[in-house]
VEXVEXLUM-306666 format. One record per residue (C-alpha): residue in one letter; x, y, z. Coordinates in steps of 0.1 Angstrom, whole numbers, m for minus. Layout:
BEGIN
SITE  residuo      X      Y      Z
SITE        a      X      Y      Z
...
This chain:
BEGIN
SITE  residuo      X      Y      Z
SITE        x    110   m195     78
SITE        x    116   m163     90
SITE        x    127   m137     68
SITE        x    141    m95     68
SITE        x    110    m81     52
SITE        x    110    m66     16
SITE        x     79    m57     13
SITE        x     85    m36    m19
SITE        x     92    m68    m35
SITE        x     60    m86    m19
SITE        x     41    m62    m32
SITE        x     58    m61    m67
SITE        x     71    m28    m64
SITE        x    100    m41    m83
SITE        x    104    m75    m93
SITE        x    130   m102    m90
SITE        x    144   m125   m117
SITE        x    127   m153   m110
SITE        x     88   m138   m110
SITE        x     72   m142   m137
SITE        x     55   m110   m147
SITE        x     30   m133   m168
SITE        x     11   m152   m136
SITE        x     20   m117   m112
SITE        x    m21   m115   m117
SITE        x    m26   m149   m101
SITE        x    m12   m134    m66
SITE        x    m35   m125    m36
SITE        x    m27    m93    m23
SITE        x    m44    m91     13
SITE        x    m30    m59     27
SITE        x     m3    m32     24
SITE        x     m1     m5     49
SITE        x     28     18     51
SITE        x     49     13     80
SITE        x     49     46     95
SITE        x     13     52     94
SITE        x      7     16    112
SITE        x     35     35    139
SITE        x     15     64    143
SITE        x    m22     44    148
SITE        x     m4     21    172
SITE        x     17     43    191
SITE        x     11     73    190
SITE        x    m13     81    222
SITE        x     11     60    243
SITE        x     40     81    226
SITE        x     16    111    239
SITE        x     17    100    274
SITE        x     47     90    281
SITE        x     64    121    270
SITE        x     38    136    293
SITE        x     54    122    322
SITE        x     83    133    317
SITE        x    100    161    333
SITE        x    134    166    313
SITE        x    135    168    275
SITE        x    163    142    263
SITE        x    137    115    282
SITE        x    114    121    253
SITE        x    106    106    221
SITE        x    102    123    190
SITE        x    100    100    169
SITE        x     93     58    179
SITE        x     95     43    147
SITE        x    131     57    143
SITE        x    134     52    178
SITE        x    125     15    176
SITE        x    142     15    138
SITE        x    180     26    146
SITE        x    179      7    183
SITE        x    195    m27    188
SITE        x    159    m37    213
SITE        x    135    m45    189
SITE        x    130    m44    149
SITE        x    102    m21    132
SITE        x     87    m56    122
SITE        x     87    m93    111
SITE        x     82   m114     88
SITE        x     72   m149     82
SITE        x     72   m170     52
SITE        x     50   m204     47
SITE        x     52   m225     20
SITE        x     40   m261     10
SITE        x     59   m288     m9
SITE        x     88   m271    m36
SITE        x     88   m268    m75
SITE        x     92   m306    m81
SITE        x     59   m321    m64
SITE        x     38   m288    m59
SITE        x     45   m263    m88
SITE        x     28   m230    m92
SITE        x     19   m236   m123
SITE        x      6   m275   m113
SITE        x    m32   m286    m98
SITE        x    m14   m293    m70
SITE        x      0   m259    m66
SITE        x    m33   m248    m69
SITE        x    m41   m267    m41
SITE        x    m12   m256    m18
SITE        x    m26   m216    m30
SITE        x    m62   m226    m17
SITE        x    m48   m239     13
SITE        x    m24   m210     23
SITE        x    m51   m185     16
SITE        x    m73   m205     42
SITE        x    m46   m206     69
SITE        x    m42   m169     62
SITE        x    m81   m156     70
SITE        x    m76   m171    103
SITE        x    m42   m155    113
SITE        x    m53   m124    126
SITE        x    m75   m143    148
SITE        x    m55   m162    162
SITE        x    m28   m131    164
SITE        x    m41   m103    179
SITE        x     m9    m91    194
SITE        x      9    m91    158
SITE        x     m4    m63    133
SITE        x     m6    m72    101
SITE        x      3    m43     76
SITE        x     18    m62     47
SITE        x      7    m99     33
SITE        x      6   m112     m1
SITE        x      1   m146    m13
SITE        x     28   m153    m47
SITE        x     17   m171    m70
SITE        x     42   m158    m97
SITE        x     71   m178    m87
SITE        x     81   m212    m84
SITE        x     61   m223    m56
SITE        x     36   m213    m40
SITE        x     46   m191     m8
SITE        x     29   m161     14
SITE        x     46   m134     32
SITE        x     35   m122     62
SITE        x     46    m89     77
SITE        x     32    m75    112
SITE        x     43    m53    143
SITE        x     44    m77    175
SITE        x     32    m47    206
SITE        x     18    m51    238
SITE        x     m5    m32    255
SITE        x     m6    m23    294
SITE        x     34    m21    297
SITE        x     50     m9    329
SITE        x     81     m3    310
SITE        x     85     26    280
SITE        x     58     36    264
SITE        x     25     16    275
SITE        x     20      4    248
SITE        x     47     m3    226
SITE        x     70    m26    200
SITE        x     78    m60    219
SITE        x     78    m96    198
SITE        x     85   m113    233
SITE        x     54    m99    251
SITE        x     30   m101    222
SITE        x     36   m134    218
SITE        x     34   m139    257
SITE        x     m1   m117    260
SITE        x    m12   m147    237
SITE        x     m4   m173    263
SITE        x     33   m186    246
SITE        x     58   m179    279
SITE        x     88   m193    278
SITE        x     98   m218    301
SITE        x    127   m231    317
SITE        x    132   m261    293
SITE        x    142   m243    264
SITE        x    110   m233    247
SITE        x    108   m201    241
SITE        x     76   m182    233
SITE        x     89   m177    196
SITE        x     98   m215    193
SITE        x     65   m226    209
SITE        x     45   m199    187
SITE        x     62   m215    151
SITE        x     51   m250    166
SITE        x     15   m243    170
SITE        x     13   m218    139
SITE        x     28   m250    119
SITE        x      0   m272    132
SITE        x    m25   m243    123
SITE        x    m13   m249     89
SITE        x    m11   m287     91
SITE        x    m47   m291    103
SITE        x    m60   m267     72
SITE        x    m34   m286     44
SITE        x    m49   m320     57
SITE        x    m85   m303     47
SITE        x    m70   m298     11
SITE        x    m55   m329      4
SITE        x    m20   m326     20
SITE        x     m3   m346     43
SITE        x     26   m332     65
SITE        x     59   m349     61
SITE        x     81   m341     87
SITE        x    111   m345     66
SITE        x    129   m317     84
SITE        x    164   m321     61
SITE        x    171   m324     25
SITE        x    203   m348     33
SITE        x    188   m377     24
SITE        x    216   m405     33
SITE        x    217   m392     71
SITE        x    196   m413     96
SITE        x    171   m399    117
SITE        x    191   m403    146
SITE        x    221   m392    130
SITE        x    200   m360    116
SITE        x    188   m350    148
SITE        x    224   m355    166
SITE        x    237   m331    145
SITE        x    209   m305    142
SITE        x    214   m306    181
SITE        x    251   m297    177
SITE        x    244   m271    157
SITE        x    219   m256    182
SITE        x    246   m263    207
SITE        x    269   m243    187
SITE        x    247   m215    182
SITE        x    242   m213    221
SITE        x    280   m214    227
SITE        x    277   m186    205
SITE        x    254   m163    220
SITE        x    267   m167    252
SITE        x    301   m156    242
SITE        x    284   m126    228
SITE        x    266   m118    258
SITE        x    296   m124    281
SITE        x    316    m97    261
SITE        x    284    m81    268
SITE        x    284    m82    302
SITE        x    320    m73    307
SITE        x    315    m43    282
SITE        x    285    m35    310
SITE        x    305    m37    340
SITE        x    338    m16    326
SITE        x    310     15    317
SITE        x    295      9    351
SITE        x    333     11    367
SITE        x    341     43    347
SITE        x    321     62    368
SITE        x    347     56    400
SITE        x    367     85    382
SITE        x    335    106    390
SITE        x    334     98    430
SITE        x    365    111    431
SITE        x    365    144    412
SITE        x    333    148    437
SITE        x    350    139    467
SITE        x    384    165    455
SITE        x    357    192    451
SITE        x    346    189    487
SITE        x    383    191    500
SITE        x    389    229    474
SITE        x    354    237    487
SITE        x    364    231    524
SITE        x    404    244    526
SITE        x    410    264    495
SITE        x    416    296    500
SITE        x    394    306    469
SITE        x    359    294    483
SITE        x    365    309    520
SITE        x    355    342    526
SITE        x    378    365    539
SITE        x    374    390    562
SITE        x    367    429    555
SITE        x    394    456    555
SITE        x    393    485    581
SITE        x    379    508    558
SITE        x    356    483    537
SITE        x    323    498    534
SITE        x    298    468    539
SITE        x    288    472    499
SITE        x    319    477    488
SITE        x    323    443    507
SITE        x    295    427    495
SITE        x    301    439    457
SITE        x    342    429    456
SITE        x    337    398    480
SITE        x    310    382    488
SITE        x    287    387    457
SITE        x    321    369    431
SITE        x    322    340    458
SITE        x    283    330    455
SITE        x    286    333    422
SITE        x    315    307    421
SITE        x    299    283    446
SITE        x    267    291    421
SITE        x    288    280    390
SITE        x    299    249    409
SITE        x    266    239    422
SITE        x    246    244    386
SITE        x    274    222    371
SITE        x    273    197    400
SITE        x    238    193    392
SITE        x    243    190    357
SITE        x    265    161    361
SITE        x    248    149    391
SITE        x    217    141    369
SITE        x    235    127    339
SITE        x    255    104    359
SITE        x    225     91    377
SITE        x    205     90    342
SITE        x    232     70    328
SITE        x    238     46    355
SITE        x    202     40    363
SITE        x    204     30    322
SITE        x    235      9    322
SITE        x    223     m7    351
SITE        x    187    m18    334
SITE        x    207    m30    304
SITE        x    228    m51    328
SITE        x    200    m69    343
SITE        x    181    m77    316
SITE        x    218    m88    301
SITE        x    221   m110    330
SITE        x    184   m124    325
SITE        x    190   m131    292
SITE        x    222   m147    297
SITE        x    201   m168    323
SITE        x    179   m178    296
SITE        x    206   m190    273
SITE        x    225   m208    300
SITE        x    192   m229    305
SITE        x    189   m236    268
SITE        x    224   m253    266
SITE        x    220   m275    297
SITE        x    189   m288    278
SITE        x    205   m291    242
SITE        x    237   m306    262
SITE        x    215   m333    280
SITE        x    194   m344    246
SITE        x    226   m341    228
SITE        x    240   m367    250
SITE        x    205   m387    247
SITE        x    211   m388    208
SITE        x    247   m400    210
SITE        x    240   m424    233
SITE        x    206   m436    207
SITE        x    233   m437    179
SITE        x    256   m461    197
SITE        x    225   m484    203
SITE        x    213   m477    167
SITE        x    251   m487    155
SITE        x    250   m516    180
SITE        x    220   m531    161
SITE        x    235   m532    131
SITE        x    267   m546    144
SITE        x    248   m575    159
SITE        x    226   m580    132
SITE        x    245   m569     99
SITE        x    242   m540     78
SITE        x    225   m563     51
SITE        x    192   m568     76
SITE        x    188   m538     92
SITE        x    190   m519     60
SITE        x    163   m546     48
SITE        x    138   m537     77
SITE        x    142   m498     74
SITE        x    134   m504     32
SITE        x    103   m522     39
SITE        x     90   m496     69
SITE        x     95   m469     44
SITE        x     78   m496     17
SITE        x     49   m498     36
SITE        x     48   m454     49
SITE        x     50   m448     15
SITE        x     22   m470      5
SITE        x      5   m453     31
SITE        x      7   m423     18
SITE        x      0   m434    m18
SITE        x    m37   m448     m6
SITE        x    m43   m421     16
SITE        x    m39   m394    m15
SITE        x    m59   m422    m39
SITE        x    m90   m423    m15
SITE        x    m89   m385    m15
SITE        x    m87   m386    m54
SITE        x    m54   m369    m55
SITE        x    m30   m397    m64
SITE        x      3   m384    m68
């Protein structure tokens, strides 16, 4: 699962109620980095050079971390959380849970590896609680960006630099990179005794089919969701982006004043107007005026363009996004309707052949996985 981040309780800066001090010794501490200094050896000489570029001062960034901390883009970092079994069949305190300990620490040496766009700065493996768990904590970046900083904070195209791109089915890079990071950890627990029972819900009296009908809905659900969120979004977008009308037409009721206003014409010079007497009482107090109005035209010129270049970015990558999600629910709506329609076969079975049989054959296939299972751990010399 993914979690926040504490990492002042991974590392046992402080510790919850349910560690026990006692084992705290047992833990595996890998790394622990500060945040801001992993910032700084990342970003800094792309921080250098694209404030370099830049010819006006509020397009520069003092400070990315904060930058990247207080924005609504991208978090400072992420963490993931793996752990094998729970407190009734793999305890920490168990051979078994020293087992699932030797295995995690395993999956963990090869992590980096097979990560190189996530930075690790924070990992510890817990052996102090009830089961044993590791946190992992690292800054997703990618390097060679045409956008921002060259280098910079981005889970999306760190996970895409290492070849997970979404598609248009659904699968996201995030959703494809859990799947193979799960089998990374399935291949090593298999080498340590474990087997990996897709359970995948702890409401034991739901079917399969009946499981996976309503995790869909749920998903379904979620998506609905979202794209509610980004419509209000979108419409948020286009009302900013239509609040700048206001500011074609103060421009265009400047131009009439500067064209038949009195004010901004220059008159002509008395009889007995010296020409710098003329120059001094009416023509140097006019420049200056048409001056004052240019500097400020400017001024606004470049903010409105600055802010509507932005507004627009934000909208299209809005749109993309909302694109994206659109996909996602045609997909969840068609296997959605796949499950219902597997449910009304699955309750057409029983109908035809009673309750009484078709809860006989599902007993004896779990019966015989179970078995299974049971001689599979025997022959490894871990009967359970």
């Amino acid at each position: 699962m993914v979690g926040k981040g504490s990492v002042n309780h991974n590392s046992r800066k402080f510790k919850a109620e349910n560690v026990n001090g006692k084992r705290t010794h047992l833990n595996i501490d890998y790394c622990n980095e500060p945040i801001k200094h992993v910032f700084h050896m990342l970003f800094d000489s792309a921080l250098e050079r694209y404030n370099a570029k830049q010819t006006r001062a509020d397009r520069r960034i003092d400070n990315y971390y904060e930058k990247i901390r207080t924005g609504k883009q991208e978090k400072p970092f992420h963490e993931l959380i793996l752990q094998i079994g729970n407190r009734d069949d793999t305890g920490s305190e168990t051979e078994i849970g020293e087992q699932a300990k030797a295995a995690l620490d395993e999956y963990y040496r090869g992590f980096r590896e097979r990560n190189p766009n996530l930075y690790v700065f924070s990992a510890h493996l817990h052996m102090d609680e009830a089961t044993p768990h590791i946190h992992i904590d690292f800054v997703p970046f990618v390097v060679g960006s045409t956008r921002g900083l060259d280098t910079r904070v981005s889970l999306k195209q760190a996970l895409a630099a290492q070849g997970f791109r979404g598609g248009s089915r659904g699968a996201t890079e995030w959703s494809q990179w859990v799947h193979s990071e799960k089998e990374q950890l399935a291949t090593v627990m298999q080498r340590h005794g474990f087997e990996w029972e897709q359970k995948g819900t702890h409401e034991q009296h739901l079917s399969v089919i009946d499981y996976k009908k309503q995790e869909r809905s749920k998903e379904l659900a979620a998506v609905e969701e979202k794209l509610a969120e980004q419509k209000v979004e979108l419409e948020a977008m286009t009302e900013h982006i239509g609040n700048l009308t206001p500011v074609v037409r103060e421009y265009d009721d400047l131009e009439r004043r500067l064209t038949y206003d009195p004010e901004y014409r220059l008159s002509e010079p008395s009889t007995m107007m010296s020409s710098k007497s003329y120059k001094t009482k009416v023509a140097d107090p006019l420049v200056n005026r048409l001056k004052t109005i240019v500097k400020n035209l400017l001024v606004r010129f470049f903010t409105v363009m600055n802010s509507h270049s932005r507004l627009e970015r934000e909208n299209r990558d809005l749109r993309q996004d909302h694109e994206y999600l659109k996909e996602d629910y045609d997909l969840l709506t068609k296997e959605n309707k796949g499950l219902w329609e597997q449910n009304r076969d699955y309750a057409l079975l029983r109908k035809m052949f009673g309750n009484q049989q078709i809860d006989g054959m599902i007993a004896q296939a779990k019966e015989r996985y179970q078995s299974e299972q049971r001689q599979r751990h025997k022959e490894r010399g871990y009967e359970r």
